[in-house]
Every structure is written in structure tokens, then in C-alpha cells.
Residue, then its C-alpha position, 0 to 999 in steps of 0.5 A: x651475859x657471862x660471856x659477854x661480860x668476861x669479853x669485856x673484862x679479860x683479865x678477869x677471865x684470865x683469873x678464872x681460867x687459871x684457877x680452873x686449870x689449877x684444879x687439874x694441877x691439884x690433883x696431880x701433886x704429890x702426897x707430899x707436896x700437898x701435905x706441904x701445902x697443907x701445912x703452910x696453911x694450918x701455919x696460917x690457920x695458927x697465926x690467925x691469918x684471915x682474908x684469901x686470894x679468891x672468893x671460892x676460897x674464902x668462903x670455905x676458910x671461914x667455916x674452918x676457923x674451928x680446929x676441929x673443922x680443918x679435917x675432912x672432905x670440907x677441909x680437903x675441898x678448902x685446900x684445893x680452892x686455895x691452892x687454886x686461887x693462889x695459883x691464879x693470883x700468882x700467873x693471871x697477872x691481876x696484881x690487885x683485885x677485890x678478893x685479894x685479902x689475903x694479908x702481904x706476909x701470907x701472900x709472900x709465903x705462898x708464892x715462895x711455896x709455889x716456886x719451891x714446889x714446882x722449881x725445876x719442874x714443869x707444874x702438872x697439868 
């Protein structure tokens, strides 16, 4: 049934297929620029910033509203999902979807990081 429903709606298969092919790109950041990544969403964890850009993501962010819960392999696997889900808003080409919640300031804000972050580079697959 997936199958069959994904045939009939492409770019939903679109999104998932790049989120999946962002977790091999998240895996092959750099330290530095996943602290980078890091630090923009604790910033958005600060100004209180709710909603996500997918679901996978949105269900780990709220189990992390507590500050002590943003460490960890739960936080860790947050990150990623987010990571992933904003990539596949940025290239899948959906402009609007149900699980794009994510307020506009913040949607700019990590759009702006993913062309900082891979400007001039090919993104790490």
C-alpha cells in the first residue's frame, strides 16, 4: 500500500527520500559544523520556538522542552531528525506541507545555515 500510495503522490516521496539521504549527510558533518547546527537550535529552544519541519522531528522536540533533556543520545537523535527534515524542506521542493510548523523567522534562519554550512562545498553524501 505505501508503494502505491507514494506513486500517486510524488512529492511526498520526494520529501522522504531526501530526508533519508540527509541522514548519510549528517553523519558526515564536521564536528564543527554540527555544533554549528547545534547551537542555532538551542537558540530556537531559548526563544521558544515551537512547531518543526517534519514529523519525525517534531515528536522528539517535544520530549526536549526541558532543559535538562536537550543532552544525550535523545537529544543527539532530535538533532539529526531536524537536520533531516529541514534539508528535506529546503530541496524536495514541497513549499507547503502539514508538518511544516515551524514559525517563518525560524524556517529563514535554518535555511540561511544550510547555504552557510555547505556554500561552496559539495553537501557530504
Amino acid at each position: 500500500m505505501l508503494d502505491s500510495d507514494l506513486r500517486r503522490h510524488p512529492k511526498e516521496l520526494s520529501r522522504i527520500l531526501v530526508h533519508e539521504v540527509f541522514h548519510f549527510a549528517w553523519v558526515r558533518l564536521s564536528n564543527l559544523a554540527r555544533t554549528s547546527y547545534e547551537e542555532m537550535i538551542q537558540r530556537e529552544f531559548a526563544a521558544g520556538a515551537r512547531g518543526e519541519l517534519g514529523w519525525s522531528a517534531e515528536w522528539r522536540k517535544e520530549s526536549m522542552r526541558d532543559r535538562a533533556a536537550q543532552t544525550g543520545v535523545r537529544w543527539r537523535e532530535y538533532l539529526c531528525e531536524s537536520f533531516c527534515d529541514t534539508a528535506a524542506w529546503i530541496y524536495s521542493g514541497i513549499e507547503e506541507h502539514d508538518e511544516f510548523t515551524l514559525a517563518a523567522r525560524f524556517r529563514a534562519r535554518r535555511a540561511q545555515w544550510f547555504q552557510s554550512a555547505f556554500r561552496g562545498s559539495r553537501i557530504p553524501i
